[in-house]
C-alpha positions in Angstrom: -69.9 -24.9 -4.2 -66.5 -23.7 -5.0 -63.5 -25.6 -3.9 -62.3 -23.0 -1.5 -65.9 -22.3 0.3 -66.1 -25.9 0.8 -62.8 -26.1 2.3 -64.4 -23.5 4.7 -67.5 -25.0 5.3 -65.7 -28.2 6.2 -63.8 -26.6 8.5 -66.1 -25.1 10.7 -68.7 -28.1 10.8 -65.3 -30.4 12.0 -64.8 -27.1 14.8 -68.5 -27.5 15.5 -68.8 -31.6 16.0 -65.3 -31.2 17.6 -66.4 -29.4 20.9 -70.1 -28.6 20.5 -70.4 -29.4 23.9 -67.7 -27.0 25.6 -67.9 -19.7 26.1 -70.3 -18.8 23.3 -68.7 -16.1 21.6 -71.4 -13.0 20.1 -69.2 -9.7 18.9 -70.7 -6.4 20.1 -71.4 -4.1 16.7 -68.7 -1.2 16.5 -70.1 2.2 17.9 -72.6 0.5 20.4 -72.3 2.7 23.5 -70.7 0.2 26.2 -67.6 1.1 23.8 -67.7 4.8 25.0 -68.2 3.2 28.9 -65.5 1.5 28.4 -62.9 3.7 27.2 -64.3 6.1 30.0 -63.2 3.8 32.6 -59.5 2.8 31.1 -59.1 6.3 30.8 -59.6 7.1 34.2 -57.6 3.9 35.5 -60.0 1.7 36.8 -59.6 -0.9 34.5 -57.3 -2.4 31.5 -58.9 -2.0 28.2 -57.3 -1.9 24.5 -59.6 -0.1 22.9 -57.1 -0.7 18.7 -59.0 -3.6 17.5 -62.9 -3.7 17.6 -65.5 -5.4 17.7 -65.1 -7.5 21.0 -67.3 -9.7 22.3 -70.2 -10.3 24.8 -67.4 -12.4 26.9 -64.4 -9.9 27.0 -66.8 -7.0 28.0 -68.4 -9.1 31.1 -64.8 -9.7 32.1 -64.3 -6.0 31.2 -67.7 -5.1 33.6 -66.1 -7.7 36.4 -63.4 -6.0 36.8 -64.9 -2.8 38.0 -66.6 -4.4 40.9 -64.5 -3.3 44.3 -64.1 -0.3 42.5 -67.1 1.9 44.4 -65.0 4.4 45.6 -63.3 5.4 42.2 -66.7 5.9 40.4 -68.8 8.7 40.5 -72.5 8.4 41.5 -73.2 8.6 37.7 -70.2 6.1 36.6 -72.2 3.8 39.1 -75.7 4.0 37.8 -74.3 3.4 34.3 -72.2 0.9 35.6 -75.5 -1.4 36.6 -77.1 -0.5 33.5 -74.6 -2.4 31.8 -74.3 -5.0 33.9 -78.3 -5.4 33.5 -77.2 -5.5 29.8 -75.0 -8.2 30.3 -76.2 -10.0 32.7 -76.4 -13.5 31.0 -73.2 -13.4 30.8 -72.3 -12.4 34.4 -74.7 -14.9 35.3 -75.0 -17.7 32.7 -73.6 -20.8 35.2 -76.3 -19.7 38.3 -79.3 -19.2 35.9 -82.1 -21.5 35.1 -84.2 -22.0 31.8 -86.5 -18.8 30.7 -88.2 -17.6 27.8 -89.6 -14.4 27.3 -92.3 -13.7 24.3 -93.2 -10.4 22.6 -92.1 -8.2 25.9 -95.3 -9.6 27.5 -92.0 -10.1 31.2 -89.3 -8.5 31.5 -86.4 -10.8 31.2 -84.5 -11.7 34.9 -82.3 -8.6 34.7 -85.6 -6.6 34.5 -85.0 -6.0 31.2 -87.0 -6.0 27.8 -86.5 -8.3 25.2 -88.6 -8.9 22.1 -87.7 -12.4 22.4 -85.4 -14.8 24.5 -84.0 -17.8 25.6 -81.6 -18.5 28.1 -80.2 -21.6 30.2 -76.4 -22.4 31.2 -75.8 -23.4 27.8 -77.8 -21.9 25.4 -78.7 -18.1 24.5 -80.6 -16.9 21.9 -82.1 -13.6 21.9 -84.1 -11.7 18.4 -85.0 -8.2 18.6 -86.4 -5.4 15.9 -84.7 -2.8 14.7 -86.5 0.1 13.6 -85.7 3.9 14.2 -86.7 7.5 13.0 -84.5 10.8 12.4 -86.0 13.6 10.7 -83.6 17.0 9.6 -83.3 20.1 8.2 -81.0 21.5 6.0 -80.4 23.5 2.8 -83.8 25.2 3.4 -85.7 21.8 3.4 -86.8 19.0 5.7 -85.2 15.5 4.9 -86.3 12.3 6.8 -84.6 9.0 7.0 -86.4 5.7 8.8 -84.7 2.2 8.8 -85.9 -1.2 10.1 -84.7 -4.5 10.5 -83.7 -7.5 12.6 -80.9 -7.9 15.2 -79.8 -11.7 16.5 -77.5 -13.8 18.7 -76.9 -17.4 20.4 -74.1 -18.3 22.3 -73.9 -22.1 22.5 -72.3 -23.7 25.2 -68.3 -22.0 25.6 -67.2 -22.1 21.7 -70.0 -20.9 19.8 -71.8 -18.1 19.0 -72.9 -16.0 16.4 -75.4 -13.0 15.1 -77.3 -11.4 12.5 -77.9 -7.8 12.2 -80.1 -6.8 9.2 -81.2 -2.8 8.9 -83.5 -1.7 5.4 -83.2 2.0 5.1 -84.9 4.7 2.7 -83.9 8.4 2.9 -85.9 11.3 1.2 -85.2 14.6 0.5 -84.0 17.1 -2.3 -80.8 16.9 -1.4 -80.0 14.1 0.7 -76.2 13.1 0.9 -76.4 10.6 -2.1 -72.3 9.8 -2.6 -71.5 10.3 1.5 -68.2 11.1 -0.1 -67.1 13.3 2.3 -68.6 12.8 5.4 -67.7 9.8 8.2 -71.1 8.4 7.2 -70.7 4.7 6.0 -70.5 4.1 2.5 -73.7 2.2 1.2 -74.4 0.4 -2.5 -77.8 2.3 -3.5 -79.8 -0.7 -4.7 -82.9 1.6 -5.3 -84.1 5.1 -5.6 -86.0 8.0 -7.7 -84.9 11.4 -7.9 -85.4 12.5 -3.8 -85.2 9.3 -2.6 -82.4 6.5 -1.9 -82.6 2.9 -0.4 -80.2 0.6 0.8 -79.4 -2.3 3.6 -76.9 -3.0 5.9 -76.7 -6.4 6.7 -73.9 -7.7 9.0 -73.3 -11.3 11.2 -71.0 -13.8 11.8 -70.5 -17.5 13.4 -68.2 -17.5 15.5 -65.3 -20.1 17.5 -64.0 -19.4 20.7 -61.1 -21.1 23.0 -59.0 -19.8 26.0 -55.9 -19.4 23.0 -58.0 -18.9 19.8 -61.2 -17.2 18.2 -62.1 -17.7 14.3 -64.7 -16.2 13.0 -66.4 -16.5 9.3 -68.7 -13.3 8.9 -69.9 -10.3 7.2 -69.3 -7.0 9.3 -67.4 -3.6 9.7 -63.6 -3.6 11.3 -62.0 -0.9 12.9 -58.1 -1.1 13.1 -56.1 2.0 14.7 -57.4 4.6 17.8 -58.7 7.3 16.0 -61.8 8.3 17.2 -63.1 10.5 14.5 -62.0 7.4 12.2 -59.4 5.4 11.8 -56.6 5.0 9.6 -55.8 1.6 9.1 -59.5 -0.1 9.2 -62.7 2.4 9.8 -66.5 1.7 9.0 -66.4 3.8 6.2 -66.8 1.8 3.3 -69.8 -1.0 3.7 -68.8 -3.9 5.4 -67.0 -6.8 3.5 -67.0 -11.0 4.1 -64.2 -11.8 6.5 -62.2 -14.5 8.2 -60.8 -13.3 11.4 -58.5 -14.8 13.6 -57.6 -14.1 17.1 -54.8 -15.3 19.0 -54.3 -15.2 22.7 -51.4 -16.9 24.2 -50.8 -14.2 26.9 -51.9 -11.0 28.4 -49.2 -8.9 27.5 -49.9 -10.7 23.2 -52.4 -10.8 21.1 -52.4 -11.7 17.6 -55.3 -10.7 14.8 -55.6 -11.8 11.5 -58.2 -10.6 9.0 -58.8 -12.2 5.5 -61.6 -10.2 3.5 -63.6 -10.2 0.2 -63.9 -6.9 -1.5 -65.9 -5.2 -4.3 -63.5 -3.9 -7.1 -66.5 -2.4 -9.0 -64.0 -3.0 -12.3 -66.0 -4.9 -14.5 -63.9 -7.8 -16.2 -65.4 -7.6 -19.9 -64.0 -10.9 -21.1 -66.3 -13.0 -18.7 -69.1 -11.2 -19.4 -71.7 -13.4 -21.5 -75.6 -13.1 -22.6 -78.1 -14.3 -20.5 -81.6 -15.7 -21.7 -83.4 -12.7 -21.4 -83.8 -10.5 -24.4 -84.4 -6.6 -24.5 -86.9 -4.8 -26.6 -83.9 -4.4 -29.1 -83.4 -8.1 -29.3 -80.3 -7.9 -27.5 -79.7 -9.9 -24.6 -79.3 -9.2 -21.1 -75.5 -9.6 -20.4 -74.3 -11.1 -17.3 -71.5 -8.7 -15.9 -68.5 -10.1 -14.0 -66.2 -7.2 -11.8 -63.1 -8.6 -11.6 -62.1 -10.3 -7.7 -60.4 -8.2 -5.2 -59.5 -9.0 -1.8 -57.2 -7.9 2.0 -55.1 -9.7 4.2 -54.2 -7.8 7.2 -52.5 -9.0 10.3 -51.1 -7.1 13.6 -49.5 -7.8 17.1 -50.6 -6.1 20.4 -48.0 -5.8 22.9 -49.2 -4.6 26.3 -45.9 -3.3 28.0 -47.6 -2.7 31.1 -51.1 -1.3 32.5 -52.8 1.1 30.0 -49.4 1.2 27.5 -49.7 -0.2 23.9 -47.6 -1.1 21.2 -49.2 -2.2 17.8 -46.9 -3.5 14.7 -49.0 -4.7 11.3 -49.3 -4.8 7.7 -51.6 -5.2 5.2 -52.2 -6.0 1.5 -55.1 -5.7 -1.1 -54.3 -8.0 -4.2 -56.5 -8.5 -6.8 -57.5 -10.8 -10.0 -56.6 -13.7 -9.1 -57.1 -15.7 -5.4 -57.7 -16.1 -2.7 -54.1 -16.8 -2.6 -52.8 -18.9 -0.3 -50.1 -17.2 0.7 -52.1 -14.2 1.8 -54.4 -17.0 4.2 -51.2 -17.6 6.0 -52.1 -15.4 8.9 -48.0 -15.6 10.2 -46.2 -15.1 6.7 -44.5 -11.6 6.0 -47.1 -10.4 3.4 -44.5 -8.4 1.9 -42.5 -11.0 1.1 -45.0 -13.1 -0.5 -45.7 -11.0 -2.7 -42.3 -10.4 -3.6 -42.7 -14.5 -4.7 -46.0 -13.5 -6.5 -44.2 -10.9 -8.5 -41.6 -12.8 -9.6 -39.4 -10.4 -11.6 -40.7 -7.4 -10.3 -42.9 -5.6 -13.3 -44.9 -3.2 -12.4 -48.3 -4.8 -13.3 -47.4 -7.6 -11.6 -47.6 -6.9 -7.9 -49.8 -5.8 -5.0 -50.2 -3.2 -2.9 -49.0 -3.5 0.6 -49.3 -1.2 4.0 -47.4 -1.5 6.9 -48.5 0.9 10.2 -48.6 1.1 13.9 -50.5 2.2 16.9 -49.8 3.1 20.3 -51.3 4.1 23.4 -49.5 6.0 26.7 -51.7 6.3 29.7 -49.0 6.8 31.6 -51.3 8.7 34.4 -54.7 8.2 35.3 -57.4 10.4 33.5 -55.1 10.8 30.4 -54.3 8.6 27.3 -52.0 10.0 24.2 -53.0 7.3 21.1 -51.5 7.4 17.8 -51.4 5.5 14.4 -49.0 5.6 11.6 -50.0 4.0 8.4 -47.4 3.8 6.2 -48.5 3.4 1.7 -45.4 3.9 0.7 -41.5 4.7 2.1 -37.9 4.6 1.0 -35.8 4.4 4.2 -32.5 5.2 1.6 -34.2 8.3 0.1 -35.7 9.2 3.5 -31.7 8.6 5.1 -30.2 10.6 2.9 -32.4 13.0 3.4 -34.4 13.2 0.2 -38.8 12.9 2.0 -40.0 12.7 -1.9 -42.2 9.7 -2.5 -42.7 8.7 1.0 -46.3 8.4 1.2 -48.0 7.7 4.6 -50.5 9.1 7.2 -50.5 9.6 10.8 -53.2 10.3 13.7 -51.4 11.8 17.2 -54.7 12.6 20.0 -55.3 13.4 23.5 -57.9 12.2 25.5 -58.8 13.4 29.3 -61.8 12.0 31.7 -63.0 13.4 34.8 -59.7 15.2 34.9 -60.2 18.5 36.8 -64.2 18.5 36.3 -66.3 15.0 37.1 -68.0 13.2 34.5 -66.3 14.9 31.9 -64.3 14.0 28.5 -62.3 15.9 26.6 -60.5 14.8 22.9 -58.5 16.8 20.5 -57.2 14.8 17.5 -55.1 15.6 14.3 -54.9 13.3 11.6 -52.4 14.3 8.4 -52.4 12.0 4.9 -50.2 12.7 2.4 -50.5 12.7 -1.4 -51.2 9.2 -2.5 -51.7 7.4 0.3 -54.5 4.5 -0.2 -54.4 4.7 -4.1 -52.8 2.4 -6.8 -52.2 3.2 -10.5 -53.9 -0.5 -11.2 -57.6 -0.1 -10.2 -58.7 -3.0 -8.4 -55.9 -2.2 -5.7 -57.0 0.7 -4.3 -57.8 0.8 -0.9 -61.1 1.0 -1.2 -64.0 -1.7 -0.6 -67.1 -0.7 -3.3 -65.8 2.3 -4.3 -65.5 3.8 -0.6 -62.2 4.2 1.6 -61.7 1.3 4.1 -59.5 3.7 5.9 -59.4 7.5 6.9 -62.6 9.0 5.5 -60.9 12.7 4.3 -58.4 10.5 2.0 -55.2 11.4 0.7 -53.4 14.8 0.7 -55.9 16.0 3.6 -55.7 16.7 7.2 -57.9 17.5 9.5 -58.5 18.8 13.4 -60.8 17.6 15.8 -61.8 18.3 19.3 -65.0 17.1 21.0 -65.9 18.3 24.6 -68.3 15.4 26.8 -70.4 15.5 29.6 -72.1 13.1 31.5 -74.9 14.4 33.5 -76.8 11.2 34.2 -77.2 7.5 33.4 -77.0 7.3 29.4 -77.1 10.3 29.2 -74.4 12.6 27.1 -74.3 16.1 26.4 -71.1 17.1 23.5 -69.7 20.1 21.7 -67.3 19.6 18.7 -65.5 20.9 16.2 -63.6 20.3 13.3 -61.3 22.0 10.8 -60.8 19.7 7.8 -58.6 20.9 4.3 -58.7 18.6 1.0 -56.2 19.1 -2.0 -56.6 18.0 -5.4 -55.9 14.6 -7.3 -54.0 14.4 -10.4 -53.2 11.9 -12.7 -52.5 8.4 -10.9 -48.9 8.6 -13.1 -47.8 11.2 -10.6 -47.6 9.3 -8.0 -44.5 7.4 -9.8 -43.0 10.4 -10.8 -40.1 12.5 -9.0 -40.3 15.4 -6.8 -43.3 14.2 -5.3 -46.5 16.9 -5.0 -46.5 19.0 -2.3 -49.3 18.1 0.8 -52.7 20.3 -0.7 -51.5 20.4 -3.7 -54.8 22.6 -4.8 -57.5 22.6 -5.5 -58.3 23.0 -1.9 -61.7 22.1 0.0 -62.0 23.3 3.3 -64.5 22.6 5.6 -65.4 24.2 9.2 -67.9 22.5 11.0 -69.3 22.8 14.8 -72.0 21.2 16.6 -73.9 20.3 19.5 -75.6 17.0 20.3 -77.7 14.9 22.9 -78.2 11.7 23.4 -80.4 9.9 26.0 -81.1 6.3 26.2 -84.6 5.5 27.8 -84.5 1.8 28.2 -82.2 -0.4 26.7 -81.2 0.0 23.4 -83.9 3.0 23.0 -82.5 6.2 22.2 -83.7 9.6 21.5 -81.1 11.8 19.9 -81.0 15.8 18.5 -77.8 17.0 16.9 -77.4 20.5 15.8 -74.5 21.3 13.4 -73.2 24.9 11.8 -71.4 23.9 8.3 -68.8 26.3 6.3 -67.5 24.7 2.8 -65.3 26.4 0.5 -64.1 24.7 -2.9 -61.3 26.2 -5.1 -62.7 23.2 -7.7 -65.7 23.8 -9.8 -66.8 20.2 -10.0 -65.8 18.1 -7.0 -68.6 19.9 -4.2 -72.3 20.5 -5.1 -73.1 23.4 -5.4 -75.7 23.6 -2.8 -73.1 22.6 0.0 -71.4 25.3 -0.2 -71.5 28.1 1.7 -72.6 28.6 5.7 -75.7 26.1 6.7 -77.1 25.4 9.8 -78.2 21.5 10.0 -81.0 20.4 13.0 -82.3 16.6 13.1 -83.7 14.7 15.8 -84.4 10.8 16.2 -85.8 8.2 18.2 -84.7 5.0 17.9 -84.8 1.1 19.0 -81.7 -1.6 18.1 -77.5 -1.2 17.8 -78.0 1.4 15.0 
């Protein structure tokens, strides 16, 4: 075991002997749908929920779910219903001190909250629960059906009040013609294709962490997806675009108006390093050996502060880096230093191959009436505050998100979102490869990249319990990429500097979740792609095309 990961390890068994007898912490996968509930019901002012830094666990959404009871007469009949649903969904948590030892088997009961579980254990200190995962969706588009089924295995425990953890593994094959291969350009995650034939593609997604809790502090030492900013189409700063890296995460809660997170990750450069590779024992028919091939270590430090000013207002400040070759360095583990300045001590005299590539961006939130929220993020790559003072905007590299977001404003039970997100030339790339930011090839922030904007509304309503009926749109324009050398070069490119990709898209979908965690699902989608480049869009995406898929469902994904 390397130094470093026994550091680690030793850490967390001295945690684990230190209090194993003491809130079990188990984080809730991003894009579960008590997430949507949730925002729902900060929106409309019934309760207080930052909604910048996700996942959150189990815990913080029963205290979330708490704090809507008294709140009858706010809540729509609907709004109720759901409102018990998830409490059912929660309800070991609600109820962990007043409950006594159970185990359900293979569904054969229903769990206390009347609720199915493949398997589970519960008493006031321990909680263990395994379920499947397994789900269907089959499609049609560019004149041709395309199906996609994945399976797999989702687990948690919470032990005692400082532990917990969980384990979400999901196999998936897709097959068609012309299946999405890259997911380059969509909000798809990223995945690393690990087998496949001409019509067909199959990866995993595996995810989990263990996880310490106290009133003050949460560390966590896990594998998983991030997000970082409010977008809601994606995010700028930290989205579930690119697959999900190894993390150390750090959570800091002195107050309610502060909280402090700190993320350490482990990347994939996907740059070999050619002068560790070496030959392995295993010839080839030319009697040439297998060589063992090295990519050279990457890795991202990010840290931010959350300042509620008061109810339902938000003011995020952070930064980021993504350094390379050699580490982890300690500096970067730090989780209070000014990352900027250690790398300044890093670079040393300042050469140009010498240093790292550093963000900084903020976030806010105004719901400064009920039923509304304005949310923005600025993520800033690059900026000269002389240049920018007097007057000269060449070289300033950055991104922004601004969006509006209504609920049960002037009709009940329904949402409505408009969004703009605008990147400028450069943003997120590096003219030394393994700083890119990027995790396995794939953005880790916006998914449209630099020198892009897009616009996006989406129109929600909420008929029934788990039920949700949306209409969207979006309006999304791509320029080229040159040479990396231009992005050190005066006057700056112009935003879309061509080629130009555009892309109109509008659609309808339905989603409906029977019992827990089963959902059926039909999504209907009108395309228009244009591409002034000859090489960047296939061929067969181009053009009008109408897109129809339906799915069924069981597990977080």
């Amino acid at each position: 075991m390397r130094p470093f990961a026994l550091k680690l390890f030793s850490l967390f068994w001295f945690l684990f002997f230190f209090s194993l007898m003491a809130r079990g912490q188990v984080y809730v996968p991003v894009g579960n749908s008590i997430y949507s509930f949730l925002d729902r019901m900060d929106v409309k002012g019934v309760i207080n929920y930052s909604k910048v830094i996700q996942p959150k666990t189990r815990t913080e959404i029963a205290r979330l779910l708490l704090s809507i009871d008294g709140s009858d007469s706010l809540l729509t009949p609907e709004e109720r219903s759901t409102y018990q649903w998830y409490r059912q969904a929660y309800f070991y948590e609600l109820n962990k001190k007043e409950l006594k030892t159970r185990m359900t088997v293979l569904g054969i009961k229903k769990d206390t909250a009347n609720r199915w579980q493949f398997f589970e254990y519960y008493d006031p200190v321990f909680h263990f629960v395994v379920n499947p995962v397994f789900g269907l969706e089959v499609s049609h588009q560019y004149g041709e059906y395309q199906y996609r089924r994945w399976n797999g295995l989702n687990t948690y425990f919470s032990l005692g009040k400082h532990w917990g953890g969980q384990l979400e593994f999901i196999d998936n094959l897709e097959k068609g013609d012309y299946i999405d291969r890259t997911k380059t350009f969509s909000a798809v995650p990223g995945v690393e294709v690990i087998a496949g034939s001409q019509n067909t593609i199959q990866y995993s997604r595996v995810a989990g962490s263990v996880n310490f809790s106290s009133k003050y502090v949460d560390v966590s030492l896990g594998k998983g997806w991030l997000t970082w900013g409010s977008g809601y189409r994606s995010q700028l700063i930290l989205s579930t675009k690119a697959p999900s890296f190894p993390y150390i995460r750090l959570v800091i809660k002195p107050v309610r108006w502060l909280r402090f997170y700190y993320v350490h990750g482990f990347l994939n450069s996907r740059v070999p390093d050619s002068t560790a590779f070496y030959n392995t024992q295993l010839k080839k028919t030319d009697s040439t050996f297998v060589q063992r091939v090295i990519d050279r270590p990457k890795f991202y430090a990010a840290h931010i502060l959350e300042f509620r000013i008061k109810k339902r207002i938000l003011l995020s400040l952070g930064e980021s880096v993504v350094y390379s070759d050699q580490g982890p360095r300690v500096g970067f583990l730090v989780p209070f230093l000014f990352f900027r300045s250690v790398d300044h001590y890093y670079e040393g005299s300042g050469e140009m191959g010498k240093g790292s590539n550093s963000q900084f961006f903020a976030d806010f939130n105004f719901g400064l009436i009920k039923k509304v929220n304005f949310y923005g993020t600025l993520f800033i790559d690059e900026f000269s505050l002389s240049r920018f003072l007097r007057g000269d905007f060449s070289r300033n590299q950055l991104g922004y998100t601004v969006g509006f977001n209504s609920y049960d404003l002037l009709v009940k039970n329904f949402s409505f979102r408009i969004e703009y997100t605008h990147i400028l030339p450069w943003v997120y790339s590096n003219f030394i490869q393994t700083q890119t930011y990027t995790n396995s090839g794939y953005l880790m922030g916006h998914y449209i990249g630099q020198n892009a904007d897009q616009l996006y509304s989406k129109l929600t309503y909420y008929p029934l319990r788990a039920l949700s009926l949306a209409v969207w749109g979006e309006y999304i324009r791509r320029g080229g990429f040159k040479d990396v050398t231009n992005q050190y070069k005066d006057p700056a490119e112009p935003f879309l500097y061509g080629p130009v990709r555009k892309d109109f898209r509008i659609g309808f979908s339905a989603s409906y979740e029977v019992i827990h965690d089963v959902f059926f699902k039909f999504n209907y989608k009108f395309s228009n792609i244009t591409d002034e480049s000859d090489t960047r869009t296939p061929a067969y995406e181009l053009g009008k095309h109408n897109f129809i898929g339906i799915s069924v469902s069981y597990g977080y994904f």
